[in-house]
VOGU-3710 file (C-alpha; in Angstrom, 3 decimals, decimal comma):
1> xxxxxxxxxx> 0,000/0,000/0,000  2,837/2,445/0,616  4,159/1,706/-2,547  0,468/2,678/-4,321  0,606/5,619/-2,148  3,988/6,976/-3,297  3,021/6,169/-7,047  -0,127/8,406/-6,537  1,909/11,257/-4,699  4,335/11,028/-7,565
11> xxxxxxxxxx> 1,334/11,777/-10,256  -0,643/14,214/-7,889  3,090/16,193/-7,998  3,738/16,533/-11,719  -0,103/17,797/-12,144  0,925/20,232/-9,504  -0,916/18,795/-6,563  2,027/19,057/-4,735  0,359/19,430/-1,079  -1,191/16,442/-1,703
21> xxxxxxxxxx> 1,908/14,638/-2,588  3,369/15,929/0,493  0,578/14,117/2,095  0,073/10,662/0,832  4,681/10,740/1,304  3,193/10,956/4,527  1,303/8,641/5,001  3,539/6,355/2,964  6,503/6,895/5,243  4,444/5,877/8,799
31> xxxxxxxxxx> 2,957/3,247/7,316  6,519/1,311/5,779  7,699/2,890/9,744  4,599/1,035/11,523  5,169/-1,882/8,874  8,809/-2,018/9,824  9,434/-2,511/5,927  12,211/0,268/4,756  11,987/2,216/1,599  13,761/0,004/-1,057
41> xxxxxxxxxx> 16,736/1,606/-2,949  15,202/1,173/-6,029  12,557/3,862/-4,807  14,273/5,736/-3,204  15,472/7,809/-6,052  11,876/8,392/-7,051  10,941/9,357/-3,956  13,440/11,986/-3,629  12,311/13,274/-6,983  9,000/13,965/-5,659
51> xxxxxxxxxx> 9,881/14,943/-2,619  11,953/17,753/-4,048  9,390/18,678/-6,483  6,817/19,622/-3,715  9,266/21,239/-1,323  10,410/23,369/-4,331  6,658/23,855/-5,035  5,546/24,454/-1,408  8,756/25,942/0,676  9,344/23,817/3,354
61> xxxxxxxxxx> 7,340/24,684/6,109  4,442/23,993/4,106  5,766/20,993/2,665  7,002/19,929/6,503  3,143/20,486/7,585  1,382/18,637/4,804  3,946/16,141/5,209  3,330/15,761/8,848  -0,746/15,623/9,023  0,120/12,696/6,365
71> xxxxxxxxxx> 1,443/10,366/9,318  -1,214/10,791/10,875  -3,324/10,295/8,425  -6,057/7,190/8,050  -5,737/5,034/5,075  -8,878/5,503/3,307  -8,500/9,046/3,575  -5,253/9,100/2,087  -6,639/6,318/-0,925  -9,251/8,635/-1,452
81> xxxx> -6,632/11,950/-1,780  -4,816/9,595/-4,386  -7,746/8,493/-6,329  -9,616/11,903/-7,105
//
């Protein structure tokens, strides 16, 4: 699922949605933490891509805070960001 999520934030960045990115990273991140399952190199790359993309988008105190309320964020609501 955190993998879905970070595909979605990845899309929801390069049509400018970049909040939203920030959000499902978010999510993705506590979930692989609560998972105990790390972030696989072969991600990792695109993660940082779209990571960068919203913090250059957003500054980083906004990107920070939409990042944030993402771990805490429940599931559905965070499928439901990435599916509208």
């Amino acid at each position: 699922m955190a993998l879905a999520l970070e595909g979605f934030a990845g899309a929801l960045a390069l049509s400018g949605e970049c909040e939203a990115a920030a959000t499902l990273l978010g999510t993705a991140t506590a979930l692989r933490e609560s998972a105990g399952a790390s972030l696989p190199q072969a991600e990792r790359d695109d993660i940082d891509r779209v990571s960068a993309t919203a913090r250059d988008a957003l500054g980083e105190e906004r990107f920070e805070f939409a990042y944030h309320h993402g771990t805490a964020l429940d599931l559905d609501t965070a499928r439901a960001m990435g599916l509208r």
